[in-house]
PASEBA-1860 file (N, C-alpha, C; in nm, 3 decimals):
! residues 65
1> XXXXXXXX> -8.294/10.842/-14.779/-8.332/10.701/-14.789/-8.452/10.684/-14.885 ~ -8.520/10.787/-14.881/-8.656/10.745/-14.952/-8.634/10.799/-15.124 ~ -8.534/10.893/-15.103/-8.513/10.901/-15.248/-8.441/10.774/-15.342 ~ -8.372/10.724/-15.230/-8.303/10.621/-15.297/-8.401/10.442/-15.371 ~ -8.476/10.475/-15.249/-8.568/10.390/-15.302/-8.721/10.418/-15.399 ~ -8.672/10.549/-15.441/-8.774/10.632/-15.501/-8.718/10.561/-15.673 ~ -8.567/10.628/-15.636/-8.477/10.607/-15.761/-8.432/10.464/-15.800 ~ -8.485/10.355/-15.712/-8.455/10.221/-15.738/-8.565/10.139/-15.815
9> XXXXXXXX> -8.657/10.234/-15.767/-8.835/10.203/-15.807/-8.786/10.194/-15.956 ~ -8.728/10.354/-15.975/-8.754/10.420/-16.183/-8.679/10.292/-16.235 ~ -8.533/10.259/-16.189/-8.492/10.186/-16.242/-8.526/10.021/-16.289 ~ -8.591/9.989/-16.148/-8.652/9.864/-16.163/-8.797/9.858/-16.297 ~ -8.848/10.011/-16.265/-8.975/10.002/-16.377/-8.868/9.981/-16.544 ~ -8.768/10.085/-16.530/-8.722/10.106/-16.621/-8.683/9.929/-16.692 ~ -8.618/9.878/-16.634/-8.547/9.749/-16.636/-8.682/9.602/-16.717 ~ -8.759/9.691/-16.635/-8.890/9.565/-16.691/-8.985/9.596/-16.815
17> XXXXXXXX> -8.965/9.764/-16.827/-9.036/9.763/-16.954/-8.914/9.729/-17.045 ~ -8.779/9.754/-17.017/-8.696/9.695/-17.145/-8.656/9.523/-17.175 ~ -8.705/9.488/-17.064/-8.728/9.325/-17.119/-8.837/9.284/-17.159 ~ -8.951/9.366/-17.139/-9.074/9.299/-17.206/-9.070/9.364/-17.358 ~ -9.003/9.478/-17.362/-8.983/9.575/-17.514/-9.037/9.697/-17.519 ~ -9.049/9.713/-17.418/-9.172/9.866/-17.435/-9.026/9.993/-17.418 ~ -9.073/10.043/-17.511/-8.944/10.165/-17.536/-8.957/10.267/-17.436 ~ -8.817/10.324/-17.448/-8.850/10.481/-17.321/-8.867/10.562/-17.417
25> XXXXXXXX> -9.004/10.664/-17.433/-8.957/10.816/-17.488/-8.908/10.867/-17.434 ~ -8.933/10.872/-17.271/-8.857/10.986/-17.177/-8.662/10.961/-17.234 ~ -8.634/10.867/-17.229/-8.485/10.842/-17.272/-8.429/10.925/-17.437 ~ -8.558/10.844/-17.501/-8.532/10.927/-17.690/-8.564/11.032/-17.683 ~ -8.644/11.135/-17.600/-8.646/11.282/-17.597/-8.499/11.335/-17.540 ~ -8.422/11.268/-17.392/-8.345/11.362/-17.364/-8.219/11.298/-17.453 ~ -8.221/11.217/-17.526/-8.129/11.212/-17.640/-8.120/11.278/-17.752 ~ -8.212/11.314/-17.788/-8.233/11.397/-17.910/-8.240/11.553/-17.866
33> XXXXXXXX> -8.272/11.602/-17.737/-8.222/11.722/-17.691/-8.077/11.722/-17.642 ~ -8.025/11.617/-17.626/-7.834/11.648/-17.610/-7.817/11.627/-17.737 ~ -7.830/11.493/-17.806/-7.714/11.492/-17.949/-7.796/11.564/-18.043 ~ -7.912/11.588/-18.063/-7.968/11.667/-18.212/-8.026/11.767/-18.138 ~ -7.997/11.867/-18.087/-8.072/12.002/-18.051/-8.139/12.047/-18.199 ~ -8.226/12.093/-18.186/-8.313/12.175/-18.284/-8.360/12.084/-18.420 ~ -8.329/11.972/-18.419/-8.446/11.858/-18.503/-8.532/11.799/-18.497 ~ -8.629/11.778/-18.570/-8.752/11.758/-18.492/-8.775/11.576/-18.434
41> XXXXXXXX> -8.888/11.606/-18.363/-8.851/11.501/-18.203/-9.010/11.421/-18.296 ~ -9.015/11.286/-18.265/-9.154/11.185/-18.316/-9.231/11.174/-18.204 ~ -9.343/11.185/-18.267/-9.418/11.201/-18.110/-9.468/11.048/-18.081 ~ -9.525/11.050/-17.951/-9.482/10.901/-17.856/-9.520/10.775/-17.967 ~ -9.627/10.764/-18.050/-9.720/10.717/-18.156/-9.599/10.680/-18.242 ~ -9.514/10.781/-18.331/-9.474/10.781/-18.448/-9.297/10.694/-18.371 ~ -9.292/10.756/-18.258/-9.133/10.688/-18.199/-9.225/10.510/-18.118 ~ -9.288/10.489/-18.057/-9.371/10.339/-18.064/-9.372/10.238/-18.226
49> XXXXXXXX> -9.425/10.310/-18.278/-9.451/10.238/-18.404/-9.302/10.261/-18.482 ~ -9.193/10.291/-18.450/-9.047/10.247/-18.518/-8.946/10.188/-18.440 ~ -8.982/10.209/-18.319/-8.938/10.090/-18.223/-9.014/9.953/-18.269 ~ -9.134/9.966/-18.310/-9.160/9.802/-18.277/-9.113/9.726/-18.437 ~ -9.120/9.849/-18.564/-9.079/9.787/-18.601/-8.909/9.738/-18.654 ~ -8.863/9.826/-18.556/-8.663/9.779/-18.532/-8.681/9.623/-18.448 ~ -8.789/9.602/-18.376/-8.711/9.498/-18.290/-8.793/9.378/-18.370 ~ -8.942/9.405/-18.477/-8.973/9.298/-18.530/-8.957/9.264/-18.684
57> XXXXXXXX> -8.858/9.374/-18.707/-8.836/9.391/-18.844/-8.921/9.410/-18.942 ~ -8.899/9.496/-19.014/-8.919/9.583/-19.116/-8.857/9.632/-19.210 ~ -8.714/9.606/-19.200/-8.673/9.599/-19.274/-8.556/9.751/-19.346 ~ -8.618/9.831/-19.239/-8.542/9.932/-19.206/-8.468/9.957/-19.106 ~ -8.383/10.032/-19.096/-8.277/10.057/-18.965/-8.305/10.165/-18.936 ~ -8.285/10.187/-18.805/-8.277/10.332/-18.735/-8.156/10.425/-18.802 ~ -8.180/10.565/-18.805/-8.070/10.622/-18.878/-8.004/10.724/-18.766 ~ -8.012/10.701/-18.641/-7.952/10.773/-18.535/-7.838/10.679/-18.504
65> X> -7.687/10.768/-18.461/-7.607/10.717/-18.366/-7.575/10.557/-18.420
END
């Protein structure tokens, strides 16, 4: 029981930083360790600052997936 509401917690946090915009690294790390093993990973700074500017434009696109 308590895990479940442990695991309802992550999701609910999860759910509210993606409507206010705040990106997951935890998500873009274990993506880039399943689909790109052995390329290099942006650290939290360099993956923040290309999230914000995908969602406020810049004018570049993401080149993953």
């Amino acid at each position: 029981m308590l895990g479940k509401i442990a695991q309802a917690g992550r999701y609910l946090g999860q759910s509210m930083r993606l409507m206010v915009g705040l990106p997951e690294y935890d998500t873009y790390l274990a993506h880039m360790e399943k689909t790109h093993p052995g390329e290099p990973v942006m650290s939290y700074e360099e993956f923040f600052r290309e999230r914000q500017e995908a969602r406020y434009g810049s004018g570049k696109r993401p080149s993953c997936c």
